[in-house]
N, C-alpha and C positions, 0 to 999 in steps of 0.2 A: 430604445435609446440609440440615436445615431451613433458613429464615433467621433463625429466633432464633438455633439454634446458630453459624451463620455471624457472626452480628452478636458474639456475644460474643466470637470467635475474632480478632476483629480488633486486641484491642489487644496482642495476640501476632506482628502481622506487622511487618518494619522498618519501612517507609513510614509505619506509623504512629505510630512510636516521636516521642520528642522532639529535635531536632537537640541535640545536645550543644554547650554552650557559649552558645545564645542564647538566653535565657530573655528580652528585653527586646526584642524585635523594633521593638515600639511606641515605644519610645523613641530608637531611632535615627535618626540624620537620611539624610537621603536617599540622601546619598551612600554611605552605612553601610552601609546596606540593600541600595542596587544593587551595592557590593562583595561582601557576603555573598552574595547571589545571585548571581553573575558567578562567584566562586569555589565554588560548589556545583554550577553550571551545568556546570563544566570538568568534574567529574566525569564527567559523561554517558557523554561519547564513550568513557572507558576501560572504562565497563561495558559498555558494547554490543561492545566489543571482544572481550572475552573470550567474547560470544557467539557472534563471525560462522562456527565452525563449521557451528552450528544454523540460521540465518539463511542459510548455502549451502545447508545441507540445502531449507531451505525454498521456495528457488528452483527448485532442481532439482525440485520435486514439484509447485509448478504449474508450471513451463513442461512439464512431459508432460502433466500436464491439458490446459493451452491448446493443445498443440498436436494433442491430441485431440479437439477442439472441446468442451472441458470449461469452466467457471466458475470464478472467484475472487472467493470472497462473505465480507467480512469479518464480524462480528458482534460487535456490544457496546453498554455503554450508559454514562451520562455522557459524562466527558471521552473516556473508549477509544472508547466509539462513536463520538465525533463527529469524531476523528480516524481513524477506517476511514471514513466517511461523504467525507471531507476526501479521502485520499489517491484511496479509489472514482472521487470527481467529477473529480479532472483526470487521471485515465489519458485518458480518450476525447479531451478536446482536445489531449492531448500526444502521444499514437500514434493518434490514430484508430482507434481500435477499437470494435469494435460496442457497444453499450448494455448488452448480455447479459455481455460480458467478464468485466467487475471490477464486482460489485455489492456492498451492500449492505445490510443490515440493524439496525438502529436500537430499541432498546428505548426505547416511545414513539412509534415512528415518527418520522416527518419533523418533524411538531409539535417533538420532543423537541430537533431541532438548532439551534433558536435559544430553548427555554424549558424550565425546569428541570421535569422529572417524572420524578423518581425513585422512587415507587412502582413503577413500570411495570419497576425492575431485580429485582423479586424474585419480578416474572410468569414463571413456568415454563410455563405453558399458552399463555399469548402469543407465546414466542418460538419455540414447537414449533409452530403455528399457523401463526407467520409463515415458518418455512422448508419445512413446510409446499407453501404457496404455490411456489416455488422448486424441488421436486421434487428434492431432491439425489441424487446415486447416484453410481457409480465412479469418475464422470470429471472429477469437481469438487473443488476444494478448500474447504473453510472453516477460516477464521482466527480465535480466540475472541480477542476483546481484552478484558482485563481485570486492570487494577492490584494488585489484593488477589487474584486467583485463586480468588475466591471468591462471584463477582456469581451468582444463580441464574439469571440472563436466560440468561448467556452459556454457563452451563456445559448448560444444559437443551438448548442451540440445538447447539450441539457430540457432547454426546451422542447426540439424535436423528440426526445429520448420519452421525456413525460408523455407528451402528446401519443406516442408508441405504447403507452404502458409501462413503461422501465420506471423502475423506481428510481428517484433523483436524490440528489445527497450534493450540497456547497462545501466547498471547503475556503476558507476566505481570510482573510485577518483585517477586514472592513466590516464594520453591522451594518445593516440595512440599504444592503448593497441590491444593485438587478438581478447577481447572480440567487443571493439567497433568497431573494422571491421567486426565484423559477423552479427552484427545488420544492421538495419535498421537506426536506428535512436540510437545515446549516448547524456547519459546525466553523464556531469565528472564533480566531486564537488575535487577539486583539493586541499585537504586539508593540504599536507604537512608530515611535519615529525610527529611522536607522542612525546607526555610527555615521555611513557613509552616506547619506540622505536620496530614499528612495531607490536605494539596490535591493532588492529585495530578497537577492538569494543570499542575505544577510538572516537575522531575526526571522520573520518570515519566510522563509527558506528553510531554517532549522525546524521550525513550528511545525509545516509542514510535511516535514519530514518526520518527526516525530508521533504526529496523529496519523500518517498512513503505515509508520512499522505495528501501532496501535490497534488500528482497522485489520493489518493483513495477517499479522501473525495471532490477533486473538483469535479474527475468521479460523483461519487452519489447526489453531489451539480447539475450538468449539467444536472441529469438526474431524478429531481425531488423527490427526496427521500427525498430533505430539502424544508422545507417553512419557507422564510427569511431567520435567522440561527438555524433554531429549529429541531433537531433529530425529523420528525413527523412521522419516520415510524419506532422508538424505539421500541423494542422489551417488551412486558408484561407479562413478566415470573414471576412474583413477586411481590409479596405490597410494595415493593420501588421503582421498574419499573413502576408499574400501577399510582401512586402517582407521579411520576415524569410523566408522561402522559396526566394525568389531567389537570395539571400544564401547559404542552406544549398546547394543546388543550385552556387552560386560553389566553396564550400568544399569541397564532396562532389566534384567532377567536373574543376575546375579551369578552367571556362569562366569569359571574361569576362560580366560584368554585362548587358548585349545578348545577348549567346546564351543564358544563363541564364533570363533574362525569356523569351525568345521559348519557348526550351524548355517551361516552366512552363505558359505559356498555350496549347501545340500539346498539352502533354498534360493541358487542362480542369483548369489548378491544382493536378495530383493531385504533389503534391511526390516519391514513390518512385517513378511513371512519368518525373516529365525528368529524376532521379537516372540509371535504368537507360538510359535513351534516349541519354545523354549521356557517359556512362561506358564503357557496349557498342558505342554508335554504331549503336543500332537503333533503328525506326520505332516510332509509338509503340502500335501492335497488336503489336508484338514486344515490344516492353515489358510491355506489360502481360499477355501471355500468360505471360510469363516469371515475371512476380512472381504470376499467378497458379500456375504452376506447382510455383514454392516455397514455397507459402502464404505470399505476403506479404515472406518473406527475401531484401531486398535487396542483401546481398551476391551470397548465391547467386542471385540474380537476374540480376545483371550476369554474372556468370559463365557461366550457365546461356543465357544470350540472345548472349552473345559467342562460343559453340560453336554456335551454330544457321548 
């Protein structure tokens, strides 16, 4: 689909329809307005409900990526991009995980996440270019985000990606959109009209945001990054990081504050080493062989180090 054609296609999808009933946005007083939005907001979470079938599916398919030393590259542009761009940047401080992980990709580039260039969403040769560089194949995941299901950034980037071998995944708040025929698997949070008609980092925006904390944080939940619900493999870049560490290590293991602390700093701050060290009651070369041996899976870590 060209992007003329696309462009005219649009006043066909909800999102861009008119919210019924507010034709006077402008004229409401503040209150008006943050009630109207408050009460459209509610919506959100019941659409994304009706998705979390598709939104497991989706977990399930990168964590075999990840756990095949594969990738998780979102792609999109405007607001969808800048919220994969968003969700990308704090995997690494929240699990620690390599840079390579969770990436990625931005119509416009990086320039684009703090300055409007929307030209750059109807480059199909750029975003084929850009993945490209990334070299996709069987063991990776890519995520198309895209409001209307109809950005040519994103559906070009998707395509190429399948064609690759990557496994493909829509993210959209349109059905039967190009994007979700190009994937593999969509997930459509079908949110409707907006407050502010067709802003999309409105409703869709939030939607959005909510099925990829979904997607990332279940990924890193399934793949042992969490013990119980405790961030154990948080990042200790700092005396509020390290202190909140200790803390998790208190809550993970059941040692006092003292043993905690000491633990942490016997195992060079690495927060899932004084986890297993404390938990198993092993050294911290046992520790860590352990959580090397389960890639990283702190439960099975402790486990795995407590039968040795």
């Amino acid at each position: 689909m060209t992007p003329k054609k696309q462009a005219s296609d649009l006043h066909r999808l909800s999102t861009e329809q008119i919210l019924p009933g507010v034709p006077n946005l402008d004229r409401m007083s503040s209150l008006e307005i943050v009630r109207l939005i408050n009460r459209e907001d509610a919506t959100v979470a019941r659409v994304v409900e009706r998705a979390l079938p598709q939104i497991a599916r989706a977990i399930d398919v990168v964590v075999d990526a990840l756990r095949h030393g594969g990738r998780l590259i979102y792609v999109g542009a405007g607001t969808s991009g800048r919220l994969g761009a968003l969700d990308a940047s704090e995997i690494r401080p929240t699990f620690n995980t390599s840079p390579r992980t969770v990436q990625y990709i931005m119509a416009g580039g990086p320039r684009a996440l703090g300055a409007s260039t929307e030209a750059s969403e109807d480059d199909t040769a750029l975003a084929v270019a850009e993945l490209k560089k990334r070299k996709p194949g069987k063991r990776d995941v890519v995520i198309g985000i895209a409001t209307s299901g109809r950005t040519p950034f994103t559906i070009a980037a998707v395509e190429y990606a399948r064609r690759r071998g990557a496994r493909t995944i829509a993210l959209t708040c349109n059905r039967n959109s190009p994007l979700e025929r190009a994937a593999d698997l969509a997930i459509v949070t079908e949110v409707g009209p907006e407050v502010l008609a067709g802003s999309s980092r409105m409703k869709a925006g939030t939607a959005h945001k909510m099925v990829l904390n979904m997607i990332s944080t279940g990924s890193m939940c399934r793949l042992g990054y969490v013990y119980g619900n405790l961030m154990v493999s948080v990042w200790t870049k700092n005396e509020k990081l390290i202190q909140r560490a200790v803390r998790i290590v208190e809550q993970a293991t059941g040692a006092d504050h003292e043993t905690a602390a000491k633990a942490l700093r016997v195992a060079g701050n690495r927060t899932p080493v004084a986890v297993v060290m404390l938990a198993a009651g092993v050294s911290r070369a046992q520790a860590t062989a352990a959580l090397k041996r389960t890639d990283g899976h702190v439960r099975n870590a402790i486990h795995f180090a407590g039968r040795c």
